[in-house]
C-alpha positions as CSV (number, residue, x, y, z in Angstrom):
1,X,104.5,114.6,147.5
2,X,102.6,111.2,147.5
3,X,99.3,112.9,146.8
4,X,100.9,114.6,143.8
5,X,102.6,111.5,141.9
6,X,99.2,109.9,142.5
7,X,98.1,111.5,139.5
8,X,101.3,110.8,137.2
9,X,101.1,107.2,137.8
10,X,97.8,107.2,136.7
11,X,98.6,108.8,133.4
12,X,101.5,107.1,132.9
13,X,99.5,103.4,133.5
14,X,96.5,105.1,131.3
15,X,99.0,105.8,128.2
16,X,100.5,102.4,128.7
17,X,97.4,101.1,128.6
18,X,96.9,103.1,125.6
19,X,99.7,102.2,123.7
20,X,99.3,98.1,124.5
21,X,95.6,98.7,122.5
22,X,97.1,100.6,119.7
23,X,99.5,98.3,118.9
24,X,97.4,95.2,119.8
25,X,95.0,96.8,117.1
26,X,97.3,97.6,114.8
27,X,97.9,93.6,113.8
28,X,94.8,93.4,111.3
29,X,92.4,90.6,111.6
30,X,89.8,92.2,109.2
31,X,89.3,92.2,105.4
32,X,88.2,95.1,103.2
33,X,86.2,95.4,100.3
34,X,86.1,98.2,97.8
35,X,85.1,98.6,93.8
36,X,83.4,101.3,91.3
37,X,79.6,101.5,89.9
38,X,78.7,102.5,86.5
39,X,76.3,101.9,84.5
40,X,76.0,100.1,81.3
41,X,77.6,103.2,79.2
42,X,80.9,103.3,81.4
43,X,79.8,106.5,83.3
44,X,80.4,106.6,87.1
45,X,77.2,106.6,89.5
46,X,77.8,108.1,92.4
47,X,75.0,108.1,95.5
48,X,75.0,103.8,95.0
49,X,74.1,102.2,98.5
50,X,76.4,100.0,98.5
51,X,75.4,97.1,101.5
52,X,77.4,94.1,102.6
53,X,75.5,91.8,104.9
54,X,77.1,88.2,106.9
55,X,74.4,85.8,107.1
56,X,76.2,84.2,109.9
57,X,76.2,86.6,112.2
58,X,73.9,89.3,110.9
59,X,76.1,91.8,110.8
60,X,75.5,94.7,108.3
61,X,77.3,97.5,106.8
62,X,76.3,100.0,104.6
63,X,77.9,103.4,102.6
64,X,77.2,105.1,99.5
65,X,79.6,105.6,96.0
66,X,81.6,109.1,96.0
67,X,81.2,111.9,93.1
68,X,84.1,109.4,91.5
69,X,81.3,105.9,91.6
70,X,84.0,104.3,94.2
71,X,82.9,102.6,97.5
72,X,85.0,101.3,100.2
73,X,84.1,98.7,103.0
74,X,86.7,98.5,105.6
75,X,87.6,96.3,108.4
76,X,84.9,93.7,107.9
77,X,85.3,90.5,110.3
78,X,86.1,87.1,107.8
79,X,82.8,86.0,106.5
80,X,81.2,85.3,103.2
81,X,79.5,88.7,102.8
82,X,76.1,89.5,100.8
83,X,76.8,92.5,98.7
84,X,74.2,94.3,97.1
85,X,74.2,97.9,95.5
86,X,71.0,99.9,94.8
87,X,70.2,103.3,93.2
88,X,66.6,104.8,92.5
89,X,66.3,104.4,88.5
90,X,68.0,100.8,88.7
91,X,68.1,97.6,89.2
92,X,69.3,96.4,92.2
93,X,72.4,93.8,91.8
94,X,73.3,91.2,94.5
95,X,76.7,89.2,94.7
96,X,78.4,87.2,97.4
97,X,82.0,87.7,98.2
98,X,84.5,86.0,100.6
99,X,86.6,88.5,102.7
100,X,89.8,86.9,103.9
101,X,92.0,88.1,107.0
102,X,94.1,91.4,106.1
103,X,93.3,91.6,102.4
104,X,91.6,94.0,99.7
105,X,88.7,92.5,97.9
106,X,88.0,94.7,94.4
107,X,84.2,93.8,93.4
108,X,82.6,96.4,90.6
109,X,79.1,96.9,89.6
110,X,77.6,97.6,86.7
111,X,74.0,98.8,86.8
112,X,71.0,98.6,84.4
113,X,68.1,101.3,84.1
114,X,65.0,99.6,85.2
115,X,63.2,99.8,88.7
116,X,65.0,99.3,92.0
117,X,62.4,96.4,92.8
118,X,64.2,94.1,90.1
119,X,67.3,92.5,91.3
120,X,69.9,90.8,89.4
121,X,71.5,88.4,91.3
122,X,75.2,87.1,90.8
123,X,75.0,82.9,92.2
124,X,78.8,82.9,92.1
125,X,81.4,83.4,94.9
126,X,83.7,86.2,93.8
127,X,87.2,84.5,93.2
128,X,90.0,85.8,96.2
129,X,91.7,88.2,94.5
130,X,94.8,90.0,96.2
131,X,94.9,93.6,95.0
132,X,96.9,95.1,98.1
133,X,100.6,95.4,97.9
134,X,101.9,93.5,100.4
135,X,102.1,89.9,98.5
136,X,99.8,87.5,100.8
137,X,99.1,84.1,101.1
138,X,96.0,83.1,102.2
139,X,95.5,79.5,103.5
140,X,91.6,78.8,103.8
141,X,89.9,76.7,106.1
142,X,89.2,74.0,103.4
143,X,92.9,73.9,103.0
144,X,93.1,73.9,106.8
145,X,90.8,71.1,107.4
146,X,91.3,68.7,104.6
147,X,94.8,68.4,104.3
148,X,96.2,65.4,106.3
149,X,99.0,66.8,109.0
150,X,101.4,64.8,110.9
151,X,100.8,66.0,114.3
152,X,97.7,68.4,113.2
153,X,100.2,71.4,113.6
154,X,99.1,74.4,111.3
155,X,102.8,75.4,110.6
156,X,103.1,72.2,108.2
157,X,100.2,74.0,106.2
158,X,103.2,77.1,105.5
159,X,104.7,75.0,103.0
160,X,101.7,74.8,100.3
161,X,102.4,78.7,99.7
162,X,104.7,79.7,97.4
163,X,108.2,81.4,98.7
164,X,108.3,78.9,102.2
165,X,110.9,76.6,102.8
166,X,110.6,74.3,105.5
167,X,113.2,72.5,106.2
168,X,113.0,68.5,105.8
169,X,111.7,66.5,109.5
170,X,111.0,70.1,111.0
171,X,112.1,70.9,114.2
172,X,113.1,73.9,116.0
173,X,113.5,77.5,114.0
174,X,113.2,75.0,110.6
175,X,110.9,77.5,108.2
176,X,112.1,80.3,105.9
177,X,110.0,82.6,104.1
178,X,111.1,84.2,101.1
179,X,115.0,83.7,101.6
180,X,114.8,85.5,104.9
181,X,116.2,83.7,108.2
182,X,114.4,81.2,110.0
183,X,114.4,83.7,113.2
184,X,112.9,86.3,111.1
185,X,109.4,85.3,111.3
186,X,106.6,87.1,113.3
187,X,104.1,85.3,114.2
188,X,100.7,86.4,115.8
189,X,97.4,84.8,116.3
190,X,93.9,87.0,115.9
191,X,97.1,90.0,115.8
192,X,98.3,89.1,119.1
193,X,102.5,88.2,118.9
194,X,102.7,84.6,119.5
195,X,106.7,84.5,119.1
196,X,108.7,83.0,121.5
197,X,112.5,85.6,121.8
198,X,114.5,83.1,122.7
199,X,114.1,80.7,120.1
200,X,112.9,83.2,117.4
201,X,110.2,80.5,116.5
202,X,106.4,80.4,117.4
203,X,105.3,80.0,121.2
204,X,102.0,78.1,120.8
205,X,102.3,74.8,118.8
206,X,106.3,74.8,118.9
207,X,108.2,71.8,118.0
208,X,108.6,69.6,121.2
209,X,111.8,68.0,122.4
210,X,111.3,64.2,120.7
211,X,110.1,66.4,117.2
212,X,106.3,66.1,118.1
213,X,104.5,69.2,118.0
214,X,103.0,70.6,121.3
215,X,99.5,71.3,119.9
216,X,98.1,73.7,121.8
217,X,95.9,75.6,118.6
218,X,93.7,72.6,116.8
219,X,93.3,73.3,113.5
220,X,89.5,72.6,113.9
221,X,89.7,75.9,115.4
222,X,91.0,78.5,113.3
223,X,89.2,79.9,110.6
224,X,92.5,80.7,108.1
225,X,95.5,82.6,108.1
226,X,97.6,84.9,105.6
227,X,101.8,84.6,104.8
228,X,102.8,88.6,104.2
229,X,105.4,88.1,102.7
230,X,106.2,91.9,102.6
231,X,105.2,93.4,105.5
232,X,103.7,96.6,106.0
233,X,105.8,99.2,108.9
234,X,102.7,98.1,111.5
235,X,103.7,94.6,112.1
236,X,107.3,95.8,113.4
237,X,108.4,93.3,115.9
238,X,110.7,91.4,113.0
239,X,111.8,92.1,109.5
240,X,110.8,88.8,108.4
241,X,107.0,87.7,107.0
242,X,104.1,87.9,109.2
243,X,102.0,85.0,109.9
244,X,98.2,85.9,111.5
245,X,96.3,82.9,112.5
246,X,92.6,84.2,113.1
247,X,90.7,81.7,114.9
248,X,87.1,80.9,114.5
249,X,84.1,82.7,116.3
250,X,80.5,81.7,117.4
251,X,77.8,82.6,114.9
252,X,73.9,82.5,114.9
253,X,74.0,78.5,113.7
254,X,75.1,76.8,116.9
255,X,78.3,74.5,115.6
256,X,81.1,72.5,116.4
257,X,83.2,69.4,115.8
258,X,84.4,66.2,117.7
259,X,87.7,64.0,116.8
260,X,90.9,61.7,117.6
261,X,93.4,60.9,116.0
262,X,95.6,58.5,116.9
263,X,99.1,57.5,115.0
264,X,100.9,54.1,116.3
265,X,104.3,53.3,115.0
266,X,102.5,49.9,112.9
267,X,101.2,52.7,110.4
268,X,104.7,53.4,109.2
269,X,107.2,52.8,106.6
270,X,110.7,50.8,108.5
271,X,113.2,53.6,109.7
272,X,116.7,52.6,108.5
273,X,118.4,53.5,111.6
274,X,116.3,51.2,113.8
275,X,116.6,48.4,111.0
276,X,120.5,48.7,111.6
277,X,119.9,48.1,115.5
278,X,117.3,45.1,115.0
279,X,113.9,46.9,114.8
280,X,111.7,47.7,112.7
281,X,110.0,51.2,113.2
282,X,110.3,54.2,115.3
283,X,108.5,53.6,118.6
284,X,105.8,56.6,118.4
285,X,102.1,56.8,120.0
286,X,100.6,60.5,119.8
287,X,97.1,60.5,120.6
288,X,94.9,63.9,119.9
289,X,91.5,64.1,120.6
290,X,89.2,67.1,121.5
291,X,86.3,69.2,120.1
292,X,84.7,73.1,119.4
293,X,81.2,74.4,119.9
294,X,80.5,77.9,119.1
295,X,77.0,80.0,118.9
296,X,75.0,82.6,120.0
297,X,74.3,84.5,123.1
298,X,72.5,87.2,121.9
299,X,71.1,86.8,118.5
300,X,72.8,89.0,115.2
301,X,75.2,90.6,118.8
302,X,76.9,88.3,121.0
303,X,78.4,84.8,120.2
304,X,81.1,82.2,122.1
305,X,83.2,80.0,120.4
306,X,85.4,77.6,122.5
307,X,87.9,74.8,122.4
308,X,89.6,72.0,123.4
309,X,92.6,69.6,122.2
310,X,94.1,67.0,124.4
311,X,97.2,64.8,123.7
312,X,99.2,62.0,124.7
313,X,102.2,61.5,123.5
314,X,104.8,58.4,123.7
315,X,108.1,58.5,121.4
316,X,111.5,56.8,121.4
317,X,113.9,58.5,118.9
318,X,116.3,56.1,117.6
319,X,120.2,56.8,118.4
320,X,123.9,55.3,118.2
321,X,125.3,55.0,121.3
322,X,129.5,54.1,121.4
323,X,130.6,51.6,123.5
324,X,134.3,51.7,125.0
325,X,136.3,48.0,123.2
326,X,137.5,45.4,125.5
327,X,140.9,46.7,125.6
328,X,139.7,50.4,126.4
329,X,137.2,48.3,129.2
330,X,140.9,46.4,130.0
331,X,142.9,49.9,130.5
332,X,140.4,51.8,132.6
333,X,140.4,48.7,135.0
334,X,144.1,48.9,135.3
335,X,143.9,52.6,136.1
336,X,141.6,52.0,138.7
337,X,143.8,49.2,140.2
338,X,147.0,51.6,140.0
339,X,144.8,54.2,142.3
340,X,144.0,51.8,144.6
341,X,140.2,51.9,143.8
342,X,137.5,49.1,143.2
343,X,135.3,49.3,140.1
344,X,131.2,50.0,140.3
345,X,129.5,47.1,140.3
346,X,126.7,48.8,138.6
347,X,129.4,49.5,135.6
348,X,130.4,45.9,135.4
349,X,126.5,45.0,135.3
350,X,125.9,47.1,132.7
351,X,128.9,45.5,130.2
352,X,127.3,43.0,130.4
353,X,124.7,44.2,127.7
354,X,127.7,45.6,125.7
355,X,127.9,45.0,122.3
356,X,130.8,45.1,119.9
357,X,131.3,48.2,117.7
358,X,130.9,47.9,114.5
């Protein structure tokens, strides 16, 4: 019997196996792009080689139009891609265009007759156009990079796209996405789930206890990441918008970054409820300091990318405490007398730092 289950373990581990990589791939991390050729009259041309090329990493991909003049150029890794379409009869036409994470890039050619050799060559970026249906939000890593962030935590960056509401101070379970509730987000990083079940909020760079985020994804690190706001049946998981974070990868141009940051209490404005107990500001220190490097291995094939963030952290939260008047401190003592018991001296020490209630 042993010999025989052997081999219906082994399935069963080899479909589970299976079924982890189908839905691990399922969570997109890629862009497409897809458009029509015709020439200058309108007609369609079909037999275009259509041929997208990354500079950065050398990757190349390459199909031809349909009897209709359409192309289509799936799952292509984030990168500002080289496109260039050539057909015997004309001239060749060049363009770059930016492919973002899980979105449809529509870029059309129209060819002139006149020899292949010729190119015409488009200098400009094609402008990030969402044609899918699934109502993203892409946040670039301009966005990523340049806007200041308390904390450097890339959920503050949510609230620059339209439809999020992020509740004032933050905090635990504190964003909501196009009216849904604030456990109904699913969040994922290069497609992998990142949410933490029992809070319903993300795992990696949650809100700590004193309000600090723990920042354990630097923002030097990720590349950009899209808001569906409707998502598509592959995401599951939640009913709520998805939120992929794809992180940066090596490329041929060895690259990285160093940094700290450091934010000390004397850079802020007063807080009110310390001014009300005799301070000034909130007792906070939150150091962050850390670094990428990224490159090749094998040249146009292979590449690393890798990081690091460390942080210290030292914060007081301001807070009311009650202390019991001198005829409640007067009533317990009698109580205590009437049982026959002695106070704490540590108790009476500590009254002595009492002060009255307002």
């Amino acid at each position: 019997m042993p010999q025989r289950r052997a081999p219906v373990g082994l399935l069963g581990l080899v479909v589970f196996i299976f079924g982890i990589s189908a839905s691990a791939f399922a969570q997109k991390t890629t862009g497409d792009i897809n458009g029509t050729i015709t020439d200058t009259t309108g007609a369609v041309l079909p037999g275009v080689a259509v041929t997208a090329n990354c500079a950065a990493t050398g990757l190349t991909r390459t199909v031809t139009t349909d009897a209709q003049g359409a192309y289509s150029l799936p799952d292509l890794p984030i990168c500002v891609y080289k496109l260039t379409s050539e057909l015997q009869g004309f001239k060749s036409v060049a363009r770059d265009v930016q492919v973002s994470v899980n979105s449809v890039i529509k870029s059309d050619f129209k060819l002139e007759v006149g020899a292949q050799s010729e190119t015409i060559t488009v200098e400009a970026v094609s402008p990030l156009i969402e044609f899918s249906d699934k109502l993203n939000n892409n946040v670039d890593t301009e966005r990523i990079t340049e806007i200041p962030l308390s904390g450097r935590d890339f959920n503050s960056l949510l609230a620059v796209t339209p439809g999020v509401t992020r509740e004032p101070g933050g905090g635990f379970i504190a964003v909501s996405i196009a009216g849904m509730r604030h456990t109904s987000n699913n969040y994922m990083i290069d497609g992998i789930s990142n949410n933490d079940r029992y809070y319903g909020d993300s795992v990696m760079n949650q809100v700590g206890i004193l309000g600090v985020p723990a920042t354990l994804v630097p923002t030097d690190a990720i590349a950009e990441f899209t808001i569906q706001q409707t998502p598509s049946a592959e995401f599951g998981v939640k009913g709520g918008a998805a939120i992929n974070v794809v992180m940066k990868a090596g490329t041929n141009q060895p690259h990285g970054t160093g940094y700290y940051f450091r934010h000390d209490d004397w850079t802020d404005s007063p807080n009110f409820f310390v001014e009300r107990s005799g301070g000034d500001t909130t007792d906070v220190k939150n150091q962050q300091y850390g670094g990428t490097f990224g490159g090749p291995i094998v040249k146009d094939k292979t590449f690393f990318f890798g990081y690091y963030e460390g942080q210290r952290v030292s914060f007081i939260a301001p807070y009311d405490v009650f202390v019991p008047r001198p005829s409640e401190i007067a009533a317990a003592r009698a109580r205590i007398a009437r049982a026959g018991m002695t106070v704490n001296p540590i108790g009476e020490n500590l009254l002595k730092y009492e002060r009255p209630r307002r």
